[in-house]
C-alpha positions in Angstrom: 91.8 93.0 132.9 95.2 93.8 131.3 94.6 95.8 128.1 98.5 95.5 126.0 99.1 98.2 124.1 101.3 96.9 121.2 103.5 99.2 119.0 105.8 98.0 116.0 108.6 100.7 115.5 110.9 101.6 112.8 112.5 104.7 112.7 109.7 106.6 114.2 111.2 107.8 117.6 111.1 111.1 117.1 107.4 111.0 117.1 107.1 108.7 120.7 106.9 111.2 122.8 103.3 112.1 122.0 102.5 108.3 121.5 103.8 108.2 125.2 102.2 110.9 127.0 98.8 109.8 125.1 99.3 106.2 127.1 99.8 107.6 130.4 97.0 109.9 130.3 94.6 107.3 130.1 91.4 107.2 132.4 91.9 103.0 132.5 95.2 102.7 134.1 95.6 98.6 134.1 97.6 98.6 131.2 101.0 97.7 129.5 103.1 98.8 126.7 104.7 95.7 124.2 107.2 98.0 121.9 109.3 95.8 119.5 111.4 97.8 117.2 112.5 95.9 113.8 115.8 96.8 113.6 115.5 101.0 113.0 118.3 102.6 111.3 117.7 106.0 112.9 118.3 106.9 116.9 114.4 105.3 117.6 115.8 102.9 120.2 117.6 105.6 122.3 114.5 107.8 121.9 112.2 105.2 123.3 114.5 103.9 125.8 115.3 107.5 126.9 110.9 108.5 126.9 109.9 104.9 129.0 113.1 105.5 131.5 112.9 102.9 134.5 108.8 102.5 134.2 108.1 98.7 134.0 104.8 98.8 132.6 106.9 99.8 129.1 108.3 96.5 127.9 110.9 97.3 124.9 111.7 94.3 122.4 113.9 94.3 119.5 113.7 92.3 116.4 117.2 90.5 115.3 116.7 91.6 111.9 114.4 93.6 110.7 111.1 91.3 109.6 108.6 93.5 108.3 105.0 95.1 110.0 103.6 91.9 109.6 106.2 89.8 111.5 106.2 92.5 113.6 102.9 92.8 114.8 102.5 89.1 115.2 105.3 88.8 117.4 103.8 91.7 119.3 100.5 89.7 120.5 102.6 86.8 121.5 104.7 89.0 124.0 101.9 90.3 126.0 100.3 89.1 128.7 97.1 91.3 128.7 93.5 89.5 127.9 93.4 92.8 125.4 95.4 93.8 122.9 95.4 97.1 120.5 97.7 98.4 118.4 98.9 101.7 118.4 102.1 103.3 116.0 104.9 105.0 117.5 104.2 108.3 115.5 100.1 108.4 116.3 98.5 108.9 119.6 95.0 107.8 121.1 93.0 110.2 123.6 92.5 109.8 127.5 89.3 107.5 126.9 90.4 105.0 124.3 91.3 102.1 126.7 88.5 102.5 129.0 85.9 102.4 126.6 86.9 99.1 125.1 87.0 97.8 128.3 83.6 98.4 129.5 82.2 96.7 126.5 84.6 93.7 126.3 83.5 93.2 130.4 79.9 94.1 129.3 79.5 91.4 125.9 81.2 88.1 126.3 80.2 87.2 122.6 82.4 90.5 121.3 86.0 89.8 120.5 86.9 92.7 118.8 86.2 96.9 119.2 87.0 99.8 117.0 86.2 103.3 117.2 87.0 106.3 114.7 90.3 107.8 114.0 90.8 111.5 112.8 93.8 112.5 110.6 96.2 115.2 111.8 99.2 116.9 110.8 102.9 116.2 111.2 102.6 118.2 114.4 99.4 116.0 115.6 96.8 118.6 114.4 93.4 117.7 113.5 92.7 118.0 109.9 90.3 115.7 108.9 87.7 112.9 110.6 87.1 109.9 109.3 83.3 109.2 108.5 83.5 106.4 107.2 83.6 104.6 110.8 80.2 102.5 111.8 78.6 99.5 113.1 78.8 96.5 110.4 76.6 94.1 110.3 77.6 90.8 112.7 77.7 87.0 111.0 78.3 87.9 107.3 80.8 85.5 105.0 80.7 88.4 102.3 82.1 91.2 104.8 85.2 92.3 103.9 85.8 95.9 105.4 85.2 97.1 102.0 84.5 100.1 101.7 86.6 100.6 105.0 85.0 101.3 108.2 86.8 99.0 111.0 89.4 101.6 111.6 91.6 102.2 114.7 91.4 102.6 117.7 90.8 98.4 117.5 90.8 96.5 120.8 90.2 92.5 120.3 90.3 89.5 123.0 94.0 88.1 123.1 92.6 84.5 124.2 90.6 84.3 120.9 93.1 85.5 118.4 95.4 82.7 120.0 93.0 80.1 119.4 92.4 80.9 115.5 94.6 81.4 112.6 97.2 83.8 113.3 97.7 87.0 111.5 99.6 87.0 108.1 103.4 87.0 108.7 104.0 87.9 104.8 101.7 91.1 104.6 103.8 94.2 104.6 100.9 96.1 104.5 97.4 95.4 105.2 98.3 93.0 108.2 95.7 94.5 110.2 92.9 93.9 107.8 94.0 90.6 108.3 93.6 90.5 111.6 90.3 92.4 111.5 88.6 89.5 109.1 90.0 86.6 111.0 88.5 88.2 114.4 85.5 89.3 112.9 85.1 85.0 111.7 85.3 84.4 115.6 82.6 86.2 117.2 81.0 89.8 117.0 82.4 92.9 116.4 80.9 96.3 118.6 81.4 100.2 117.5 82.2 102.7 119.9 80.9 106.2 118.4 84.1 108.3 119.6 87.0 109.4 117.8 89.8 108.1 120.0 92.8 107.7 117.2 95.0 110.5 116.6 96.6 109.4 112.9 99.3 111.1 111.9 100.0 112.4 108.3 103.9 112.2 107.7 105.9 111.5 104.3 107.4 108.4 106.6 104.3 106.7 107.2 104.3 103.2 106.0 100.7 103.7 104.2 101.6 107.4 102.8 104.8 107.0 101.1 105.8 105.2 97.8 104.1 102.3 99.3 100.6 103.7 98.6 99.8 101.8 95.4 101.3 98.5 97.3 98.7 98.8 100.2 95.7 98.3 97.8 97.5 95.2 96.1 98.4 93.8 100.0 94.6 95.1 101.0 93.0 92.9 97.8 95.6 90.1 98.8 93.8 90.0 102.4 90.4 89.8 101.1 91.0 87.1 98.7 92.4 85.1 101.7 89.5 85.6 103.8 87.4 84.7 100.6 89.0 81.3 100.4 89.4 80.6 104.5 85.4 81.2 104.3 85.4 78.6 101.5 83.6 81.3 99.0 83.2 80.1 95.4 81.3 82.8 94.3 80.3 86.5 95.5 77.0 88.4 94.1 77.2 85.9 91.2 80.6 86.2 90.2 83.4 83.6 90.8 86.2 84.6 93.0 89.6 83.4 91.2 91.3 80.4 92.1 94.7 82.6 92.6 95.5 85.6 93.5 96.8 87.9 90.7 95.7 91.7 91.2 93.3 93.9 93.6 91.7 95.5 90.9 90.0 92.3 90.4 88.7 91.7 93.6 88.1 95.3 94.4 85.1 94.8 91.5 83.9 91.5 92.8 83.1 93.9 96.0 81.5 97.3 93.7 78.3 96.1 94.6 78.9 96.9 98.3 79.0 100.3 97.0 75.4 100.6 95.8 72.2 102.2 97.2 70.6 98.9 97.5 73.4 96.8 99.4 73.6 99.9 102.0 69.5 100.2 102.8 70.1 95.7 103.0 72.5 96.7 105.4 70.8 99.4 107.5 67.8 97.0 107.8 70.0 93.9 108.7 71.7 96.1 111.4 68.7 97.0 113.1 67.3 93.8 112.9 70.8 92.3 114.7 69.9 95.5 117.4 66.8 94.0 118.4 67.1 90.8 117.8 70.5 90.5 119.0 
């Protein structure tokens, strides 16, 4: 089983190097690398070429003008050739047990198509500063999951095969693309927690999600949601209508407070256990 480690890069070759030596230190060594770089204005393209060197199992694409992370990523899936795909950025870094684990349950469950562990934030030098909690089994089968508050969080493995068969991921998101990708997997089948923090995220005034482009990732995050809310043919959502168009996240963000309440979270714990035993 081929696991394809995708990566989208722009300008982030000076990071690669520990993206690179985090891939090759991995216990599941049936891997390769799909790097597609969307037309960087910095030296990124001589750093990754010069960090792969001659090793085939590093496959280097390049955009013919530069697309956007949500291009990007789609085009990514479509050059692999593994039966697994995760996506990792050039300027993060997973540890040595990231691939193997989603392996052995991807072999294990045939009904799972996706996997995600927990991440933990670090400095611009790759230094632990803070985990994320927030990471957890959600509940399987549910039209009004929507990742909200967030807890599918890298590292995310998902079956190639099924992703090819459904609706591909949203070429216009800039931002947000891969809570796309999360909500159209999770419609296809069931989606498994690994209790581990594999994800090394890096904390750097470049990152896409850190920048200026903060405030935009809510509006592209509410966008997503509202998609999924209208692929799953959703009129209404604890009693409230969803909007027939999309015009700000702030009003889908409080279509989904309730999510946020005592109640909904012991409805949850119960249905969880429930889909433990039960299956």
């Amino acid at each position: 089983m081929i696991f394809s480690v995708l990566i989208a890069n722009y300008n982030n070759g000076r990071f690669f190097k520990d993206c690179y030596d985090s891939i090759i230190s991995q216990n599941y060594k049936n891997w390769e690398v799909i790097i597609l770089d969307d037309c960087s204005t910095d030296n990124s393209l001589e750093l990754i070429k010069n960090t792969i060197g001659s090793d085939s199992r590093f496959k280097l694409f390049e955009n013919k003008e530069n697309s956007g992370v949500g291009v990007t990523k789609r085009k990514l899936i479509e050059l692999a050739t593994g039966s697994i795909c995760g996506y990792l950025d050039p300027d993060d870094a997973i540890k040595p047990n990231a691939l193997q684990s989603a392996v052995d349950i991807l072999e294990k469950k045939k009904d799972v198509v996706l996997t995600y562990s927990r991440l933990v934030k670090c400095d611009e030098n790759l230094q632990p500063l803070k985990n994320f909690k927030s990471a957890m089994q959600v509940p399987n089968g549910q039209k009004t999951f929507f990742n909200f508050p967030i807890q599918i969080a890298p590292f995310v493995a998902f079956r190639r095969d099924v992703y090819m068969k459904g609706e591909k991921m949203n070429p216009e998101l800039k931002i947000a693309e891969d809570q796309d990708l999360y909500f159209k997997m999770y419609e296809s089948g069931k989606v498994a927690f690994i209790n581990q923090t594999d994800y090394l995220y890096r904390s750097h005034p470049g990152g896409i999600s850190q920048n200026e482009n903060k405030k935009k990732s809510y509006e592209y995050y509410g966008l997503a949601i509202w998609l999924a809310m209208k692929r799953r043919k959703l009129q209404s959502i604890n009693g409230k209508g969803i909007p027939e168009n999309y015009s700000n996240s702030q009003e889908i963000f409080d279509l989904l407070e309730y999510q946020n309440k005592i109640s909904f979270r012991i409805q949850k714990k119960i249905l969880l256990i429930l889909q433990k035993l039960f299956g």
